[in-house]
C-alpha positions as CSV (number, residue, x, y, z in Angstrom):
1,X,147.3,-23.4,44.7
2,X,150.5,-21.4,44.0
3,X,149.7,-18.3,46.9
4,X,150.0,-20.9,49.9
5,X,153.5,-21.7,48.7
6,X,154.0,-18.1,48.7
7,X,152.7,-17.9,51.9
8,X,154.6,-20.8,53.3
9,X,157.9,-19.3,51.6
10,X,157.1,-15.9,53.5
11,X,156.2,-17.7,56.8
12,X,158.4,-20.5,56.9
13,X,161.8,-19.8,55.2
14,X,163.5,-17.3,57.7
15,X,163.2,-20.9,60.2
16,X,164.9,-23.0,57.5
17,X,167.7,-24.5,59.9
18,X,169.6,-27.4,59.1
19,X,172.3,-27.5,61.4
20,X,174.3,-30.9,60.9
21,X,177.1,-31.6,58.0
22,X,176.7,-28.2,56.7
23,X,179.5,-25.4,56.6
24,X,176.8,-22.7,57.3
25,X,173.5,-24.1,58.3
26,X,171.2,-20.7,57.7
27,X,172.2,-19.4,54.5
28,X,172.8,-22.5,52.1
29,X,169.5,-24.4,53.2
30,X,167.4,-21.2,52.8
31,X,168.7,-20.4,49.3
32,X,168.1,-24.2,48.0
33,X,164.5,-23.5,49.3
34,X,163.9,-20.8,48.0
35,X,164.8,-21.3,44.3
36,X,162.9,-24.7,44.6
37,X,159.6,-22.4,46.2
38,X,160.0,-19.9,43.7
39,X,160.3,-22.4,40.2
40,X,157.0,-24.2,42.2
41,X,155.1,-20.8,42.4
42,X,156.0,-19.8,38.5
43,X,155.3,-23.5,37.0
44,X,152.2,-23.7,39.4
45,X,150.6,-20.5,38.2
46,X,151.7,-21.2,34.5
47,X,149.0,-23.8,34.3
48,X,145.9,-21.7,34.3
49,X,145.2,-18.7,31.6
50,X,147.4,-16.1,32.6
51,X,148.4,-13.3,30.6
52,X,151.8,-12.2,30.6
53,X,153.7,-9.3,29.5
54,X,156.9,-10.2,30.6
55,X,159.1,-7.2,29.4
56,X,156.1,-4.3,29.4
57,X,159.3,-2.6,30.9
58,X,162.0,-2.1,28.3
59,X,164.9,-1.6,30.9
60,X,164.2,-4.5,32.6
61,X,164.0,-6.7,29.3
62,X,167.4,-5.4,28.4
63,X,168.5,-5.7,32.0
64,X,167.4,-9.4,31.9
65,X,168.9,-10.2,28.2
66,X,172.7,-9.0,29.8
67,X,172.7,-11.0,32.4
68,X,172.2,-14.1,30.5
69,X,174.4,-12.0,27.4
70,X,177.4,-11.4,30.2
71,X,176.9,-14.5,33.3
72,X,177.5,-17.6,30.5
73,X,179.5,-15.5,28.0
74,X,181.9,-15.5,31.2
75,X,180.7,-19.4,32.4
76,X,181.3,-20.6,28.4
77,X,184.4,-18.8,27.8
78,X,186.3,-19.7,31.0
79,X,185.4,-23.3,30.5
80,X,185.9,-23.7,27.1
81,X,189.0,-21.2,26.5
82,X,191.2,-22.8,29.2
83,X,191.5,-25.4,31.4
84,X,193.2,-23.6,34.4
85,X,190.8,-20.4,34.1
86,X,188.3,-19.9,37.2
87,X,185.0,-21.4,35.9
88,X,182.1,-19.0,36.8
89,X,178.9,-20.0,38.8
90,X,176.2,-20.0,36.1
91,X,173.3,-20.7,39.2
92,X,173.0,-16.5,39.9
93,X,172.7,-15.9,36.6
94,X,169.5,-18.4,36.5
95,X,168.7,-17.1,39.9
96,X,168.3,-13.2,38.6
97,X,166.3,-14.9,36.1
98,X,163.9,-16.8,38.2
99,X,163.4,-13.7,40.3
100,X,162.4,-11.8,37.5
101,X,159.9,-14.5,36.1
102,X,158.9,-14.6,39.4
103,X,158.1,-11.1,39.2
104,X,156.0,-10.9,36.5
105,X,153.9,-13.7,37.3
106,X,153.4,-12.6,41.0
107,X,152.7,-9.1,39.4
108,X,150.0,-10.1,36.3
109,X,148.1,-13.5,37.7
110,X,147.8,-12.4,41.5
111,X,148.2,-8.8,42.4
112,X,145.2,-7.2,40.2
113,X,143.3,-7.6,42.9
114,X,143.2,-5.1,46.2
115,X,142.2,-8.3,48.4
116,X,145.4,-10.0,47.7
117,X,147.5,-7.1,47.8
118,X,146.6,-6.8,51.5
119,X,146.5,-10.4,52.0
120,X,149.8,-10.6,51.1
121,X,151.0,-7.3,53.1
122,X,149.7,-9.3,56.2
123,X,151.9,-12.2,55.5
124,X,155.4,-10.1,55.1
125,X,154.4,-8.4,58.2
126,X,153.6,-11.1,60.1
127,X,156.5,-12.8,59.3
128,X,158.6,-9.8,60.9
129,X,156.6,-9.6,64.0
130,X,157.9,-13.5,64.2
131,X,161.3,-13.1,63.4
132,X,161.7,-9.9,65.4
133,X,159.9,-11.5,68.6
134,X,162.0,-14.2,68.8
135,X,164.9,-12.0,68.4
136,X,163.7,-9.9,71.6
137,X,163.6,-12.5,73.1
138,X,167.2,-14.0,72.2
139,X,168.6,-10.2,73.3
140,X,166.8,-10.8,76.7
141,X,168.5,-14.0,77.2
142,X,165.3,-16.4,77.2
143,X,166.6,-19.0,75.2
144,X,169.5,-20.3,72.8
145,X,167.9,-20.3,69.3
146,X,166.9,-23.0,67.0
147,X,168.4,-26.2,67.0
148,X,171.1,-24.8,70.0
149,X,173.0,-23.3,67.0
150,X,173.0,-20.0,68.8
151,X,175.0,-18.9,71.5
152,X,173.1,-17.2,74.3
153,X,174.1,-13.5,75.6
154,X,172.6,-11.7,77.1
155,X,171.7,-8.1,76.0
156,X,174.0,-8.5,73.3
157,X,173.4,-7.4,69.8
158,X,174.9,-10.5,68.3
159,X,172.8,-12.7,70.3
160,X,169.5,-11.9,68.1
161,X,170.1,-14.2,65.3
162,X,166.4,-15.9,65.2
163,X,166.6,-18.3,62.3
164,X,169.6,-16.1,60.5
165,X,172.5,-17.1,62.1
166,X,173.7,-13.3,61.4
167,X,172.1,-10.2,63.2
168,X,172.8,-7.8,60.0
169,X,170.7,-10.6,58.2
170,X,167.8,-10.3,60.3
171,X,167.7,-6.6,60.6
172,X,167.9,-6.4,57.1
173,X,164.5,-8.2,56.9
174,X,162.8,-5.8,59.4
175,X,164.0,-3.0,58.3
176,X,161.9,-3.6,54.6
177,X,159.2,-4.5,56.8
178,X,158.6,-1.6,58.9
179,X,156.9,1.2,57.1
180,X,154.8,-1.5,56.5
181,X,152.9,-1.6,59.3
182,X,151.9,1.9,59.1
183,X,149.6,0.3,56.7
184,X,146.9,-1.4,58.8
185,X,145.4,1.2,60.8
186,X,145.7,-0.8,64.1
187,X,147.3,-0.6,67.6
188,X,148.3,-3.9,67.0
189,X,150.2,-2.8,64.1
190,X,151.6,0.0,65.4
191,X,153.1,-2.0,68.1
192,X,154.3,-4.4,66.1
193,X,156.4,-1.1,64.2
194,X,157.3,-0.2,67.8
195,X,158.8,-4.0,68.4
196,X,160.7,-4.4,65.0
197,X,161.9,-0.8,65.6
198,X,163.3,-2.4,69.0
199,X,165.1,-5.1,67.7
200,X,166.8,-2.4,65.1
201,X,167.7,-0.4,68.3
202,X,169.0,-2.9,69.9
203,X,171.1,-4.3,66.7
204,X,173.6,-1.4,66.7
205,X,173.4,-2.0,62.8
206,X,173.4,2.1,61.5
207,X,173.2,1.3,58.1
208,X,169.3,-0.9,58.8
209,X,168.7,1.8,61.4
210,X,169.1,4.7,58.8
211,X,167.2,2.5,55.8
212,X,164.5,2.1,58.3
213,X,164.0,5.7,59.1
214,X,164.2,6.8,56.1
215,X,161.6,4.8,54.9
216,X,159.5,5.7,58.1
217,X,160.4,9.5,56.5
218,X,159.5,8.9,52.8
219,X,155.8,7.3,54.3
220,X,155.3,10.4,56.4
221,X,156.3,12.4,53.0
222,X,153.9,10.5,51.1
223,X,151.0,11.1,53.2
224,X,151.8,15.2,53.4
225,X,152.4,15.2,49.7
226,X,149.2,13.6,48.9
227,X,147.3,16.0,51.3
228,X,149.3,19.1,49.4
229,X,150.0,17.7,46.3
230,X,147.9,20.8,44.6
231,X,149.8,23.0,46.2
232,X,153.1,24.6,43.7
233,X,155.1,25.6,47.1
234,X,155.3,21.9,48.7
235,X,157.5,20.3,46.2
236,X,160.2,22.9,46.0
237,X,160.5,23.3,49.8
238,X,160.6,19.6,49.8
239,X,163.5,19.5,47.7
240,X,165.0,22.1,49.6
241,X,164.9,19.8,52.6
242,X,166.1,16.9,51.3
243,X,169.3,18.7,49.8
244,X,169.9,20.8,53.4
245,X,169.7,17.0,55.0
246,X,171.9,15.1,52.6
247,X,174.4,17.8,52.8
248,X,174.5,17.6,56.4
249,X,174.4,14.0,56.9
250,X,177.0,13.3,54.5
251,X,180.3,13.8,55.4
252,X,179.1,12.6,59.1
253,X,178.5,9.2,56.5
254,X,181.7,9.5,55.0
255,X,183.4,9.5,58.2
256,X,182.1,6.3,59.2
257,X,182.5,4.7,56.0
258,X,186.5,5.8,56.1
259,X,186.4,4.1,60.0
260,X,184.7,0.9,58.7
261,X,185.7,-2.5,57.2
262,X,183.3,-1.8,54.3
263,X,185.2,0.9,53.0
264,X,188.6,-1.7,52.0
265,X,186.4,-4.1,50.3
266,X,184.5,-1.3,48.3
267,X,187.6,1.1,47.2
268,X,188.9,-2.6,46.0
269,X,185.5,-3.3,43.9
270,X,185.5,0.0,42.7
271,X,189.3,0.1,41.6
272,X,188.0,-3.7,39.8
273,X,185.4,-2.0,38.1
274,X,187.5,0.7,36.4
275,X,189.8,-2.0,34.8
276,X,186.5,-3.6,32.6
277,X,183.8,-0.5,32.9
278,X,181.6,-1.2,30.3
279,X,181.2,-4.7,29.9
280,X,182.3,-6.0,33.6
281,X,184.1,-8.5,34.9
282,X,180.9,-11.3,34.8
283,X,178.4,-12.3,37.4
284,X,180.2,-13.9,40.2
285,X,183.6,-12.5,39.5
286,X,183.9,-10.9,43.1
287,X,183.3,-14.9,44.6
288,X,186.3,-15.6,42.0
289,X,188.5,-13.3,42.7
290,X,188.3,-12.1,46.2
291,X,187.0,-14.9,48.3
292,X,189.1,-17.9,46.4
293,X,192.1,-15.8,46.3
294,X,192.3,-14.8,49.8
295,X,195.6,-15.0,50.4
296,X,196.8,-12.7,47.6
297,X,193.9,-10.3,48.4
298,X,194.5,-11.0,52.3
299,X,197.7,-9.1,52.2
300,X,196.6,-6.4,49.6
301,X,194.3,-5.1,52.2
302,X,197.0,-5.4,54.6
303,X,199.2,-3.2,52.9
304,X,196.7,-0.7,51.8
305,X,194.2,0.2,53.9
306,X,193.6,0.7,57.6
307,X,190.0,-0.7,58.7
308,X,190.0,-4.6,56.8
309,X,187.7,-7.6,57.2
310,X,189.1,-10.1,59.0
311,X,187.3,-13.1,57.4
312,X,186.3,-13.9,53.6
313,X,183.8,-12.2,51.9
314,X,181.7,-13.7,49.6
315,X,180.1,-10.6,48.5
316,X,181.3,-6.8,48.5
317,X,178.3,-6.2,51.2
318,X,176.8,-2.9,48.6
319,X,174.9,-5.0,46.0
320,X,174.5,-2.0,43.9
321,X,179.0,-1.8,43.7
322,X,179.3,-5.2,43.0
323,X,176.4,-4.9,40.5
324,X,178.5,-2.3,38.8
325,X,181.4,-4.6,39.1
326,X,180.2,-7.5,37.5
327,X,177.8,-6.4,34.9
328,X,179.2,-3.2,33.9
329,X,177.7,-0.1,32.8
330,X,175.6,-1.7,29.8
331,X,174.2,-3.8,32.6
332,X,174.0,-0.9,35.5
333,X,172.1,1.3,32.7
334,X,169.2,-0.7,31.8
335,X,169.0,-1.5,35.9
336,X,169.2,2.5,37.2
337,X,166.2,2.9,34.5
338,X,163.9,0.0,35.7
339,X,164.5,1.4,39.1
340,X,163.7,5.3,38.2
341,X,160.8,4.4,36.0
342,X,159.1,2.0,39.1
343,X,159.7,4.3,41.3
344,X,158.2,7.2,39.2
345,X,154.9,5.0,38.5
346,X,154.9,4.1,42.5
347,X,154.8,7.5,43.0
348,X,151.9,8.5,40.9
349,X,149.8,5.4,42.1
350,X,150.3,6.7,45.7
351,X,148.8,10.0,43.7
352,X,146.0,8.9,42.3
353,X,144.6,6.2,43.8
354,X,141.8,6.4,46.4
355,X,141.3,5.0,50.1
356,X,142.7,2.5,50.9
357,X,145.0,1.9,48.3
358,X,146.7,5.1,48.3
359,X,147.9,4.2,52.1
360,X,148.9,0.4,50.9
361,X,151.0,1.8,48.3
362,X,152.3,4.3,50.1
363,X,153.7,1.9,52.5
364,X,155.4,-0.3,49.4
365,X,156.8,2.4,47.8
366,X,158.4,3.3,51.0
367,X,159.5,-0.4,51.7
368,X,161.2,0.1,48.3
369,X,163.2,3.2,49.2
370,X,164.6,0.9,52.2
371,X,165.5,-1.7,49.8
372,X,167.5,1.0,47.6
373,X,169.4,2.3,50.6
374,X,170.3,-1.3,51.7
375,X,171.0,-2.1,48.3
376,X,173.3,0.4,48.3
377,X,175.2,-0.3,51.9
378,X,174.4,-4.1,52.5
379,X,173.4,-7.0,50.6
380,X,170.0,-8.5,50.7
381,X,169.9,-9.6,47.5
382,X,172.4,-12.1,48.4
383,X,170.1,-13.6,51.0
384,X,167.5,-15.7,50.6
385,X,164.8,-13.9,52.9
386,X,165.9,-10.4,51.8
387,X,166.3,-11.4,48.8
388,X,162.3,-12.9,48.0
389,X,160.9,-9.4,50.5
390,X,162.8,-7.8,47.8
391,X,161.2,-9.3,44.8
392,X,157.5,-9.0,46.5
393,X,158.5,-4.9,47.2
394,X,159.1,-4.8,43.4
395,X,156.6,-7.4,42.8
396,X,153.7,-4.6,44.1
397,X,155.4,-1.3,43.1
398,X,154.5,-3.1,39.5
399,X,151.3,-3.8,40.4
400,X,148.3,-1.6,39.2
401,X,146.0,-0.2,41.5
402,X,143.6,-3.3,42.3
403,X,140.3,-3.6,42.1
404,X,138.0,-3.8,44.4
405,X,138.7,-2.3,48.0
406,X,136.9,1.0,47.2
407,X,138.3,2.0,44.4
């Protein structure tokens, strides 16, 4: 009973518009949905025998008792220390929460099995192929969007908004989705790649177009290094590679950073984080003290840098900074750990496991570099769609090789 909401989550929730008496009617409806689809799913499934071990990874149980440790420390002691102190949000810190429950559940009752692994590989990707379909079709000036909240131009990049209300949004989405459908060995499939690659093209958004083609990269990689994985000379030329390309593609990076907006609102979060490094400043401390205070922070930016937003932030837009920011390095620790150790398992499932699984895997894994990049340089965990893709990516780069399928 508790996959169908899944399914409907996956499926329905990018078209979760409600347009009327709402300041912005994509992101706030979407994110009520969600939590209330992901507490269903996790009480749903808790009602059958399932066997859980929640904190098999030590990092992430450490990583989970901080948050709580530093998001109500912060909530409690603003509210109870001082009246005129800014009272934190406690709901992220119950979100991060959720997600990870969510994670474990979705990992031990449901993805043992190779049948649902693919089953729900077919969902993601078929939500994409919606989303980036109706986008296409919003860039070719064929209609207005849902509801009429979208304005109509034609071949614009601002114009694909689907059910998003933000182009970077949606891209974000597809990007995550697109090694995926190097998965099903299909036309179909690979046209589908083709299409959400389209809608990436057309989106003039570098930093999706880069996580997308490095993920494309890391499934290529995958596949070679499984074919010459006995062989001692691949991994050091490999490595070779990868440092001659970082090394060349870097500064070209830093120069864009230094010409964007981004770069303001990051040297700012940064600068925050030095002032409280190890315990940070609290989970939603950058709302707090960036997007209330405008004013004050308005005309910081004015006097110190070149390239500034023009409108509020909510979020620093690199989810990994404002990570760093609010949680501190006891919280970043336990975090950088969960995320080498996962993607150290991914990497020997990919290894060992035989066809098919070593191609669905392979196709995760790489779904979960693109998820570290836009970590990094956007901030889908900060939207609701993203955000659940996100937990599914780390959702099956848990997940053991199933059974069944061949194996």
């Amino acid at each position: 009973m508790s996959m169908p909401i899944l399914r409907w989550l996956i499926l329905g929730l990018p078209w979760v518009v409600v347009p009327w008496a709402l300041h912005d009617p994509w992101i706030q409806p979407k994110e009520a949905i969600l939590q209330v689809g992901l507490w269903t799913f996790i009480l749903l499934s808790l009602r059958s025998p399932v066997t859980l071990n929640f904190w098999h990874r030590p990092s992430a149980m450490w990583f989970g008792v901080w948050v709580v440790v530093s998001g109500m420390g912060h909530y409690w002691w603003a509210l109870l220390m001082s009246t005129s102190a800014p009272v934190f949000n406690p709901l992220p810190t119950f979100a991060i929460l959720g997600g990870l429950l969510f994670i474990w559940v979705l990992r031990s009752h449901y993805l043992m099995r190779y049948d649902l692994q693919v089953r729900l590989t077919s969902w993601v990707v078929w939500s994409s192929i919606l989303i980036s379909l109706v986008a296409i079709s919003q860039f070719l000036g064929l209609h207005h969007g849902l509801f009429k909240t979208d304005t109509m131009a034609r071949f614009h990049s601002m114009s694909m908004l689907a059910g998003f209300g933000n182009v970077g949004y949606l891209v974000t989405v597809v990007a995550m989705v697109m090694p995926l459908t190097l998965v099903f060995r299909s036309r179909w499939m690979l046209l589908a790649g083709g299409l959400m690659g389209l809608v990436l093209l057309c989106s003039h958004a570098r930093y999706a177009q880069v996580a997308a083609l490095a993920g494309l990269t890391c499934y290529g990689w995958l596949r070679l290094a499984r074919h010459y994985r006995f062989h001692r000379w691949f991994l050091p030329l490999s490595l070779v590679i990868f440092i001659g390309v970082v090394s060349l593609l870097a500064p070209i990076a830093w120069v864009w950073l230094r010409a964007d907006e981004r770069y303001a609102v990051w040297h700012m979060t940064w600068l925050a984080w030095q002032k409280q490094a190890w315990l940070g400043a609290g989970i939603g401390d950058f709302f707090v003290t960036f997007y209330a205070k405008w004013a004050q922070t308005y005309q910081y930016l004015l006097d110190t840098y070149v390239h500034i937003p023009n409108t509020r932030w909510s979020w620093a837009h690199n989810d990994l900074l404002q990570a760093l920011r609010e949680l501190g390095l006891i919280g970043m620790i336990p975090l950088v750990c969960w995320g080498a150790v996962l993607l150290r398992d991914a990497f020997r499932k990919v290894m060992m496991a035989h066809p098919p699984h070593d191609v669905l895997h392979a196709g995760w894994l790489s779904a979960f570099i693109v998820l570290l990049i836009l970590s990094g340089t956007y901030m889908p965990w900060h939207l609701a769609i993203s955000a659940l893709f996100g937990l599914i990516i780390v959702a099956m780069c848990e997940a053991p090789i199933g059974s069944g399928g061949g194996a």
